[in-house]
Backbone as XML, in Angstrom:
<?xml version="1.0"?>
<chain id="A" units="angstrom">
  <residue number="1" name="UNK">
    <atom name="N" x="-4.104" y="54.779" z="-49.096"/>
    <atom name="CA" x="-3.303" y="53.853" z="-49.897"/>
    <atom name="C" x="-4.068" y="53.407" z="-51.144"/>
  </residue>
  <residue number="2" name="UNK">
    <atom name="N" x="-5.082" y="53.121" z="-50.651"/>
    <atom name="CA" x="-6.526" y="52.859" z="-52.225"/>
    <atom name="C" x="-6.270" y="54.072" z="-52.974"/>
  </residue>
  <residue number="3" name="UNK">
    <atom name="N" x="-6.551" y="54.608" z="-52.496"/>
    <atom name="CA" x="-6.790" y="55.895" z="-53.838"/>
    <atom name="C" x="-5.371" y="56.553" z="-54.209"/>
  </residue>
  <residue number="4" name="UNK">
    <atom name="N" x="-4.429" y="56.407" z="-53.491"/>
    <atom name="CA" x="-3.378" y="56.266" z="-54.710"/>
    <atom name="C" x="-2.643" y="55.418" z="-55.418"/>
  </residue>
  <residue number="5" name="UNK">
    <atom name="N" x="-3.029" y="54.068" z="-55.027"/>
    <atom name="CA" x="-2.963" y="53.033" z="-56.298"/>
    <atom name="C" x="-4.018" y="53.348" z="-57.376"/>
  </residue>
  <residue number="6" name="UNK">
    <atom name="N" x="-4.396" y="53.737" z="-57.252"/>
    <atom name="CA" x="-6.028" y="54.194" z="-58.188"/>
    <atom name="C" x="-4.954" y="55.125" z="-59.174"/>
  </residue>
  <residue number="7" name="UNK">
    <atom name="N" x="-4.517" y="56.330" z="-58.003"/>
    <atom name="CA" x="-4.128" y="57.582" z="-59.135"/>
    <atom name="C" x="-2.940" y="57.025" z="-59.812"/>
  </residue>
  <residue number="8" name="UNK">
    <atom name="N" x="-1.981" y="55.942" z="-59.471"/>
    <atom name="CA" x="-0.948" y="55.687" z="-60.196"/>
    <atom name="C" x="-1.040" y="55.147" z="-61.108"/>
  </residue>
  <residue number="9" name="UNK">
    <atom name="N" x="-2.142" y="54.186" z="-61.390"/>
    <atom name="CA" x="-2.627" y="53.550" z="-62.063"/>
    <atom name="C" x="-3.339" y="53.811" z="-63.918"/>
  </residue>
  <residue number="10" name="UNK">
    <atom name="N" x="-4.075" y="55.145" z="-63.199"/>
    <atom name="CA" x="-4.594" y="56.266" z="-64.009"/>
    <atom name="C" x="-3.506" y="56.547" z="-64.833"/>
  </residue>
  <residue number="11" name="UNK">
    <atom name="N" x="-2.395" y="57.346" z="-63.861"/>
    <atom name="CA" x="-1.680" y="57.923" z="-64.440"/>
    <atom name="C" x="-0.265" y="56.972" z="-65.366"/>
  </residue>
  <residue number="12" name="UNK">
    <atom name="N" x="-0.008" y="56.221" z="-64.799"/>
    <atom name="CA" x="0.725" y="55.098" z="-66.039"/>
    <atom name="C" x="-0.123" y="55.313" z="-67.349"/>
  </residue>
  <residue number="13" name="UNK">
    <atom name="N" x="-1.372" y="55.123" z="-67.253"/>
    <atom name="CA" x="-2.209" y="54.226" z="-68.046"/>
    <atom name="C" x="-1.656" y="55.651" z="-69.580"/>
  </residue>
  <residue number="14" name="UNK">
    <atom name="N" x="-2.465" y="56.807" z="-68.885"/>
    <atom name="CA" x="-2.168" y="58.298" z="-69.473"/>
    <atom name="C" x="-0.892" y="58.592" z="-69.747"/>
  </residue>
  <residue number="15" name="UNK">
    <atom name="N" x="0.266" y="58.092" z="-69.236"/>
    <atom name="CA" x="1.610" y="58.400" z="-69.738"/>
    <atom name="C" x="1.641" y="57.184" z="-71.128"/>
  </residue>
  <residue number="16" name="UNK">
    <atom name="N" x="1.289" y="56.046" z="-71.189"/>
    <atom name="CA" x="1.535" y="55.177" z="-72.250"/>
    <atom name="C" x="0.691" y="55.776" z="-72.907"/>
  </residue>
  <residue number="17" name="UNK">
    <atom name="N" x="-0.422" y="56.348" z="-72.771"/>
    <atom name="CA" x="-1.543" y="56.899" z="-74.067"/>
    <atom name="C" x="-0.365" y="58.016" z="-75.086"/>
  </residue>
  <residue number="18" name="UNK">
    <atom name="N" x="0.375" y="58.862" z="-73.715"/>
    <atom name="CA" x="0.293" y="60.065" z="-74.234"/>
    <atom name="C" x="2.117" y="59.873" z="-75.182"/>
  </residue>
  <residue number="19" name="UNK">
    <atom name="N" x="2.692" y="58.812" z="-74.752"/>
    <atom name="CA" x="3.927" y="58.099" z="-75.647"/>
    <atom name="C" x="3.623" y="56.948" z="-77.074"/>
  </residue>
  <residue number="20" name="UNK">
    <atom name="N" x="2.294" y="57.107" z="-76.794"/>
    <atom name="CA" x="1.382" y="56.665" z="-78.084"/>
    <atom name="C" x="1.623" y="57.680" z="-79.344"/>
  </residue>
  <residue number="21" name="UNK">
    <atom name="N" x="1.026" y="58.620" z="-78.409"/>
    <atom name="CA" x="0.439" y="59.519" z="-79.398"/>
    <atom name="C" x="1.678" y="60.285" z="-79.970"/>
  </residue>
  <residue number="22" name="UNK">
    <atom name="N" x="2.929" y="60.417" z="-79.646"/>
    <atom name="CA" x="3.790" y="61.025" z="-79.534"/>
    <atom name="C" x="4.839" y="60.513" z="-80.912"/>
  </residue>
  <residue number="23" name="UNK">
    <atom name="N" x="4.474" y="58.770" z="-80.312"/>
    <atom name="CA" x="5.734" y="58.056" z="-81.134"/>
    <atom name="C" x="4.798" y="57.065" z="-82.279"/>
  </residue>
  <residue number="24" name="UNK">
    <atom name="N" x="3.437" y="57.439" z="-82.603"/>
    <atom name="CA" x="2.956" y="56.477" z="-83.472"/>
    <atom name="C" x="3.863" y="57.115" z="-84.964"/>
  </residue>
  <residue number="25" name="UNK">
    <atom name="N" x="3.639" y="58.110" z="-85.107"/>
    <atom name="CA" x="4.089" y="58.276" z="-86.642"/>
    <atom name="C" x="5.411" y="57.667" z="-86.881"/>
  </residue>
  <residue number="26" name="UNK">
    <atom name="N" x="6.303" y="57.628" z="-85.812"/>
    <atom name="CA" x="7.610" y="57.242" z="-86.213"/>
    <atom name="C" x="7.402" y="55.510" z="-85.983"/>
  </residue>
  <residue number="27" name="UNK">
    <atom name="N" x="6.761" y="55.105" z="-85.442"/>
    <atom name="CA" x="6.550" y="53.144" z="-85.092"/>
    <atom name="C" x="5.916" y="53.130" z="-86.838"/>
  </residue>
  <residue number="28" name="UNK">
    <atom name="N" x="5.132" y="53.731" z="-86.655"/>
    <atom name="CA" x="4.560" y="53.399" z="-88.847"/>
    <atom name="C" x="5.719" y="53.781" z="-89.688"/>
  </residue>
  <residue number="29" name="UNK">
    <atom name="N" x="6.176" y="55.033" z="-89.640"/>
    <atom name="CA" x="7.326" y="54.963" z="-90.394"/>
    <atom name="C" x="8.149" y="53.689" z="-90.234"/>
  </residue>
  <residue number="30" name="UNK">
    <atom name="N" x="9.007" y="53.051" z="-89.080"/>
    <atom name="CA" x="9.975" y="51.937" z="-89.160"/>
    <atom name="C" x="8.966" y="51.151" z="-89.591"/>
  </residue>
  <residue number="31" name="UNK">
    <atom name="N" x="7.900" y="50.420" z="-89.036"/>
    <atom name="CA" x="7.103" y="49.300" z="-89.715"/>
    <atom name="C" x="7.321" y="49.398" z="-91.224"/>
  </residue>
  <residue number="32" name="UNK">
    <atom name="N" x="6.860" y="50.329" z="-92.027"/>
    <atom name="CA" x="7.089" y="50.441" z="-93.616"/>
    <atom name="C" x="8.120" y="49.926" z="-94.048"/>
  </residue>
  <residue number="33" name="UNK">
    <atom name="N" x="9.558" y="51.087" z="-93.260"/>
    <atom name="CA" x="10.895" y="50.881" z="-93.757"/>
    <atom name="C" x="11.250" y="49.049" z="-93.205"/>
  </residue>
  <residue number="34" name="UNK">
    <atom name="N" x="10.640" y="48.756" z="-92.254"/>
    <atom name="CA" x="11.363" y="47.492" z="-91.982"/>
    <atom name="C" x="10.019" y="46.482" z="-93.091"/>
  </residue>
  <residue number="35" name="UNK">
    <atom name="N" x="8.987" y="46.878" z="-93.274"/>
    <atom name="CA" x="8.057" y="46.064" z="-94.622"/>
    <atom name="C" x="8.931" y="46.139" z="-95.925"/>
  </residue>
  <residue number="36" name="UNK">
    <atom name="N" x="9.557" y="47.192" z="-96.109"/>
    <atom name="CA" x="10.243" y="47.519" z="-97.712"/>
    <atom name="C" x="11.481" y="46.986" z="-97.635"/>
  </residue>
  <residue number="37" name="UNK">
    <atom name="N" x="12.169" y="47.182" z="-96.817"/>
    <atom name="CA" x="13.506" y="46.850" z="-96.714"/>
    <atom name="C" x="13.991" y="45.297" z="-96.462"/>
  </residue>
  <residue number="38" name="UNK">
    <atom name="N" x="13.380" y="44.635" z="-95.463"/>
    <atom name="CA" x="13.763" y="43.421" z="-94.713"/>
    <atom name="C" x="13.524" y="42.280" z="-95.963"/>
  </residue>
  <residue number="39" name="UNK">
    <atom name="N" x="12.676" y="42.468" z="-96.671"/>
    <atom name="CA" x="12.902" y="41.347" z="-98.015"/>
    <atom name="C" x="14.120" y="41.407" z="-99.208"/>
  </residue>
  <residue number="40" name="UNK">
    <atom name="N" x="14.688" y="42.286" z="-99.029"/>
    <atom name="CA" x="15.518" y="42.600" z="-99.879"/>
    <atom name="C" x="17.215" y="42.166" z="-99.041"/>
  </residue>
  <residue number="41" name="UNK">
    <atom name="N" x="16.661" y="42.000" z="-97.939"/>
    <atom name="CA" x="18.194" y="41.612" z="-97.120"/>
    <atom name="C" x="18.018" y="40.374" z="-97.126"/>
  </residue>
  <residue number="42" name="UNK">
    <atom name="N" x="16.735" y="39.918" z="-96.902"/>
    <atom name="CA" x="16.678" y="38.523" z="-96.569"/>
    <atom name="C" x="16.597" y="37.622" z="-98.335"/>
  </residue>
  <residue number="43" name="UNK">
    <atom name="N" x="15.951" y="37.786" z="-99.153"/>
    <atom name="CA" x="15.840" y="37.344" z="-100.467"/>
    <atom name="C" x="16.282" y="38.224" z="-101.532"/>
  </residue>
  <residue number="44" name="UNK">
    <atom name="N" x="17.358" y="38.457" z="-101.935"/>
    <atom name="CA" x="18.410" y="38.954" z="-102.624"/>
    <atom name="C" x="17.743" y="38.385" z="-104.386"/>
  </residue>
  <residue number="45" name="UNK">
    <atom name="N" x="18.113" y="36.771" z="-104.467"/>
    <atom name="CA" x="18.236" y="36.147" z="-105.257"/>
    <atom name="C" x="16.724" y="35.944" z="-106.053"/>
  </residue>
  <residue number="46" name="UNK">
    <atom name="N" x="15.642" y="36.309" z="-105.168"/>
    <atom name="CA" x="14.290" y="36.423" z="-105.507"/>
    <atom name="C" x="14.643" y="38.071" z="-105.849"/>
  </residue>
  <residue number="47" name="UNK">
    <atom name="N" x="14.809" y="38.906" z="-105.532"/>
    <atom name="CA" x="14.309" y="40.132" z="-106.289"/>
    <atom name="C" x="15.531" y="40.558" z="-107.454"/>
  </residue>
  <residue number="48" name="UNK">
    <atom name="N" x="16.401" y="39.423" z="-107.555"/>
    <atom name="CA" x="17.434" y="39.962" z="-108.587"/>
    <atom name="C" x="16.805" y="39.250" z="-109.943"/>
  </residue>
  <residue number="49" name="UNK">
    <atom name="N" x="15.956" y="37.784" z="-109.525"/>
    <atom name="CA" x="15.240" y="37.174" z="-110.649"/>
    <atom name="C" x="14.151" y="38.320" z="-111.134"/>
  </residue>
  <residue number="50" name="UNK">
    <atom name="N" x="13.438" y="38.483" z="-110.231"/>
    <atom name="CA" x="12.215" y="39.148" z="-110.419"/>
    <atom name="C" x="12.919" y="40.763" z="-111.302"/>
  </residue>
  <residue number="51" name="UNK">
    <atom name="N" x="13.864" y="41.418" z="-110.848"/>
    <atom name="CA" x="13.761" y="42.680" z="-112.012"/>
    <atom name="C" x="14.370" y="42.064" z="-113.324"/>
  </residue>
  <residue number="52" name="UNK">
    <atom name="N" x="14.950" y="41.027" z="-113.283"/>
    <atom name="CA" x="15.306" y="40.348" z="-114.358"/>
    <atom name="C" x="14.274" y="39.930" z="-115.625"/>
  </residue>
  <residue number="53" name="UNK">
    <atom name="N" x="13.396" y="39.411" z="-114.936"/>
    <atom name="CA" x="12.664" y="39.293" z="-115.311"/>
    <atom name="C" x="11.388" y="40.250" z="-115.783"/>
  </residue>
</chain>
């Protein structure tokens, strides 16, 4: 029973590594798109001054 809480343990640990490695480029991609985008939904009236300006 010890040693396969051990191996399940392991092996979770190695499935989240390996859904890391899998899905980082696309988690940075949305981070960006939601960095570039989400000010422009939320403050309209600030970036309509600002190219106005």
């Amino acid at each position: 029973m010890k040693g396969f809480s051990r191996f399940f343990k392991n092996d979770s640990t190695y499935m989240i590594r390996l859904l890391l490695q899998q899905y980082l480029p696309l988690i940075f991609v949305i981070v960006l798109f939601v960095i570039f985008k989400v000010p422009h939904l939320f403050l309209p009236h600030y970036w309509d001054r600002y190219i106005v300006l």
